[in-house]
C-alpha positions as CSV (number, residue, x, y, z in Angstrom):
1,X,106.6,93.6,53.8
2,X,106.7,97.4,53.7
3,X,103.3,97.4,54.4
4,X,104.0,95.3,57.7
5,X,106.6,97.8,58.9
6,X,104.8,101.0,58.2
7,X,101.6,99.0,60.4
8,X,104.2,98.2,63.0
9,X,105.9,102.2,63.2
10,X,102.2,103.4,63.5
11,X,101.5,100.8,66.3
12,X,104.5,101.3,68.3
13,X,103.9,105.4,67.7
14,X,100.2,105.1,69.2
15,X,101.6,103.0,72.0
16,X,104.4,105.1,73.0
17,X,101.6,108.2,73.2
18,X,99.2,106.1,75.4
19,X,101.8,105.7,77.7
20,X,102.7,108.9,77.6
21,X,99.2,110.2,78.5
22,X,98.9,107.5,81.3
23,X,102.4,108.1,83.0
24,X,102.6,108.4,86.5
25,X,104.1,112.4,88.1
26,X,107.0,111.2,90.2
27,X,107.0,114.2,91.8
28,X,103.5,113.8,93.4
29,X,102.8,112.0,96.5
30,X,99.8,109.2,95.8
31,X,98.3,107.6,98.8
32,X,95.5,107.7,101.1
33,X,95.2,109.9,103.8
34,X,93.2,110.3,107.2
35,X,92.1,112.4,109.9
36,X,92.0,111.5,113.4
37,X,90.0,114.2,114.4
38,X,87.3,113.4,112.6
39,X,87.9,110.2,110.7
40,X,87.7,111.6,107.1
41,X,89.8,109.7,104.8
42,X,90.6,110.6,101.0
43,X,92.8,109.8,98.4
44,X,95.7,112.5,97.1
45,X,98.0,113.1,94.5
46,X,99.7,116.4,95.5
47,X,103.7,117.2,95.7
48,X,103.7,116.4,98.8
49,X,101.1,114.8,101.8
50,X,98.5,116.7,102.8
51,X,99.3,118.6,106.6
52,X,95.5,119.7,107.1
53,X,92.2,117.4,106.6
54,X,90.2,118.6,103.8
55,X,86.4,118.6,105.7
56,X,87.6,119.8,109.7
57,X,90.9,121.4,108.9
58,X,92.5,120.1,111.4
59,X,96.1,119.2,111.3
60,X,96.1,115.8,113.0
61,X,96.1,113.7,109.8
62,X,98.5,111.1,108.7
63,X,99.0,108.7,105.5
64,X,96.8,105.4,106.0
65,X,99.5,103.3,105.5
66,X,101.0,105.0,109.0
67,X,97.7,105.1,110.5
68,X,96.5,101.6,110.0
69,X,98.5,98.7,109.7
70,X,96.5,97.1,107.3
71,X,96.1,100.0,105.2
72,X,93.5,100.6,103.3
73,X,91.8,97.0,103.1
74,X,89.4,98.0,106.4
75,X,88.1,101.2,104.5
76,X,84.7,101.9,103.6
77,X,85.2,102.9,99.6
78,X,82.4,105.0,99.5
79,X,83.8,106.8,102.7
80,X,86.9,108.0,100.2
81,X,87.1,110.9,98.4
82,X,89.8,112.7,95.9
83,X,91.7,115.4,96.5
């Protein structure tokens, strides 16, 4: 029985820390982004959306989910990048 609990500690320990390690920042801003100057579209994880494309520079981007109203199911995946 002691044996059993000691087992059980250690597992719920290790699972505690995997979660830990995994958790997602709620201060960051995760989404998908694109330009529509030049059609670049990535993915991001920063405090806040990006304001300037990250191959042209310019400032006409918005969030995918704005953008396009079906999101990101019409995206090439291979076409996205990270941020």
């Amino acid at each position: 029985m002691l044996a059993f609990a000691i087992i059980f500690a250690i597992s719920v320990a290790l699972a505690a820390g995997i979660a830990f390690l995994f958790r997602r920042n709620p201060r960051k801003w995760y989404g998908h982004m694109l330009c529509h100057a030049c059609g670049y579209r990535w993915k991001t994880s920063k405090p806040a959306p990006s304001r300037k494309c990250g191959k042209c520079w310019d400032e006409n981007v918005v969030p995918v989910s704005d953008a396009e109203p079906r999101g990101m199911q019409a995206v090439d995946p291979a076409n996205i990048r990270r941020a």
